[in-house]
C-alpha positions, 0 to 999 in steps of 0.5 A: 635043324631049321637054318636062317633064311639069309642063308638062301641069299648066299650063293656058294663059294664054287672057287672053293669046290673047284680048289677042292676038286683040284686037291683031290685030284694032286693026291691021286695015282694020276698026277704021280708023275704030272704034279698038279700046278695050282694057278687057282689059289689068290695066296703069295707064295711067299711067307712073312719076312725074318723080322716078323717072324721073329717079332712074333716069336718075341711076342710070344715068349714075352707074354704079349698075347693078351686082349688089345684094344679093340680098334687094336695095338696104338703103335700099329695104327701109327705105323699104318699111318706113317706107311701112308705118308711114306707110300702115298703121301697121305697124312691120316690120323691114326685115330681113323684107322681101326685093325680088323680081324682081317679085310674080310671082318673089315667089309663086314663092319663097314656093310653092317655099320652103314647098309640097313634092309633092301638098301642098295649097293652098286659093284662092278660085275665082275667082282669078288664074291664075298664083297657082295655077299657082306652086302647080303649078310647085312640084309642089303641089296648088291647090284652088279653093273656090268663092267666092260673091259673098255672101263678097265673092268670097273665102274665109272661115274657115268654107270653109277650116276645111271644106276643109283636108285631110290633105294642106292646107298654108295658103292662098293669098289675094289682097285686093284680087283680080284679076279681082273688085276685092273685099277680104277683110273685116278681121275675116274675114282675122282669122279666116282667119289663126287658122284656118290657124295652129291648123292649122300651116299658112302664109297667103300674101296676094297684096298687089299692089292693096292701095295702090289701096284706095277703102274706108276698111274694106278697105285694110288689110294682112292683116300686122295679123292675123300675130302680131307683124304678120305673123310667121306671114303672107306678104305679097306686093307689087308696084311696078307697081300702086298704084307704076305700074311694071308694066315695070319688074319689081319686087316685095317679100315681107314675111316671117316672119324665119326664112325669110328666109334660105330666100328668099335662098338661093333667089333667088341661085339663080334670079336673082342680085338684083333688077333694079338700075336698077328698085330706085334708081328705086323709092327715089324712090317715096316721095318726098312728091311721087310719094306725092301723085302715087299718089293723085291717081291712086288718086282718079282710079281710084276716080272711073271705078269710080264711073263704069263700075260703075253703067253696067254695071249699066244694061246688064244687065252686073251687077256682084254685089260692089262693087269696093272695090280695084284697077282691076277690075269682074267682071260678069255677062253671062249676060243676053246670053250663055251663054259669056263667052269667046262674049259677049267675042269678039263684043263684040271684033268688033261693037262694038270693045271688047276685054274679059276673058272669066272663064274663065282665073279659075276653075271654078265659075262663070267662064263667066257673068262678064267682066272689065273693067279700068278702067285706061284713061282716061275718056274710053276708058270712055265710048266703051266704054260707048256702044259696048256700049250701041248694041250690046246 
């Protein structure tokens, strides 16, 4: 059967073979009395809280599993917006805020609500992967623009002032990042936003990790820097991160209102609504007690950074950025190795330890840098360390 010729733009998701291979390796004969430590996987290790668990069982005896709206359930969207008032300060509409099947259904939306053909978008190399692909699926152009570890792994104004282009429609950032951890410094976001809104274009802020901020400095939404706190900014965000919901596929946009109704249109399209059951479950999010639950967590998170980056650092793994976010570090291992993708499946094999190899993440320097998710316990950290230890 022919298939679409889009599908020669997408390039593989090698995270996914890696994470694969390591699999199947943990159920072998070899790894009996060695367990595999899986670093590779960028999913908390914990589970939604009592109260929306519960909320979701209560959802489900009483029938409440039927279509919502397809910007999704008005209480949520009022509960999403009284967090960014709590957290952030921010006073958002809840009219601007559309819950999505997932962020990934939300950078979808946004790209084919705003990129048209072989227009361009700019993304800081390295990245996550899918972002630039959702540019690709909506017929644009990514350009990646090597991010140096002096710009914290990110764009800067000056970068995207150079690069836009005839055929340049905005950006495309995410603060905290996958793979690096690293935010964009306030100030620069600021002028990032300016920068593209005297260009006409649209800034798009992948979000998701931005609960999971450690730094008193970075944990602020790129919202502040739109006028009338984000008219002209897209954010996106997730409950599956910092709301440890990952399976239940559940997301939201903070838009400018007047395209709202562009991402409804496209989302009762392309799929009705948000799943039901995940929405009257993530009300209870914001409950007093699950908000104290995220950040016990979040100090958990902050205390393995604290913990995996200095001892990576010990072995020549270094770490150039401090992770101020997320549950990432992006380490130089070309001390050991000239390809991280050789470096990771060796490591997989001798010393038990599953981690990300650079090269789903960017062009310009990827192959010298693994990813490791410390979104695993302690104790799991530990073993990874002295295993990688014994063997380096």
């Amino acid at each position: 059967m022919r298939t679409a010729a889009r599908l020669e733009q997408i390039e593989p998701f090698y995270v996914m073979a890696f994470g694969k291979a390591a699999a199947e390796l943990a159920r072998s004969p070899a790894c009996a009395d060695s367990p595999m430590v899986f670093l590779n996987i960028g999913e908390p290790d914990f589970t939604a809280p009592p109260l929306v668990q519960q909320a979701a069982e209560r959802a489900l005896r009483a029938g409440r599993t039927q279509y919502t709206d397809a910007c999704g359930l008005p209480a949520l969207r009022e509960r999403i917006s009284g967090w960014y008032a709590q957290r952030f300060g921010l006073h958002i509409d809840p009219g601007r805020i559309v819950i999505t099947a997932g962020a990934s259904a939300a950078l979808q939306l946004a790209c084919l609500a705003l990129v048209d053909r072989d227009d361009e978008v700019l993304l800081p190399d390295p990245s996550y992967p899918c972002n630039r692909h959702f540019v690709t699926a909506a017929e644009g152009v990514p350009v990646l623009l090597p991010a140096p570890p002096d710009a914290r792994f990110q764009l800067t104004a000056e970068a995207v002032g150079a690069a836009w282009a005839e055929r340049t429609r905005g950006v495309l950032l995410a603060s905290p990042s996958n793979p690096t951890g690293t935010s964009i410094d306030p100030d620069e976001m600021g002028r990032i936003a300016r920068a593209v809104r005297e260009r006409g274009g649209f800034t798009i802020v992948d979000e998701i990790y931005l609960g999971l901020s450690f730094d008193e400095r970075y944990g602020h939404s790129a919202l502040t820097h739109g006028n009338g706190h984000g008219n002209d900014v897209i954010s996106v965000n997730s409950f599956s991160k910092y709301f440890s919901m990952t399976g239940w596929r559940l997301g939201w946009l903070v838009l400018p209102e007047a395209l709202v109704p562009a991402i409804e249109k496209l989302a009762q399209n392309f799929y009705i609504c948000p799943s039901t059951v995940a929405q009257h479950a993530a009300l209870a999010c914001f409950e007093p007690e699950s908000l104290a639950e995220y950040e016990r967590r979040r100090s958990e998170f902050r205390a393995r950074r604290d913990f995996l980056v200095p001892a990576l650092n010990a072995l020549g793994l270094t770490v150039p950025v401090m992770p101020d976010g997320a549950f990432y570090a992006w380490a130089d291992c070309s001390a050991y190795a000239r390809s991280s993708w050789d470096f990771c499946f060796d490591m997989m094999d001798r010393a038990h330890v599953a981690m990300t190899p650079g090269r789903d993440f960017g062009k310009a320097d990827s192959e010298r840098f693994v990813r490791l998710s410390y979104a695993s316990s302690m104790a799991h950290l530990h073993t990874a360390m002295e295993r990688l230890r014994a063997r380096l």
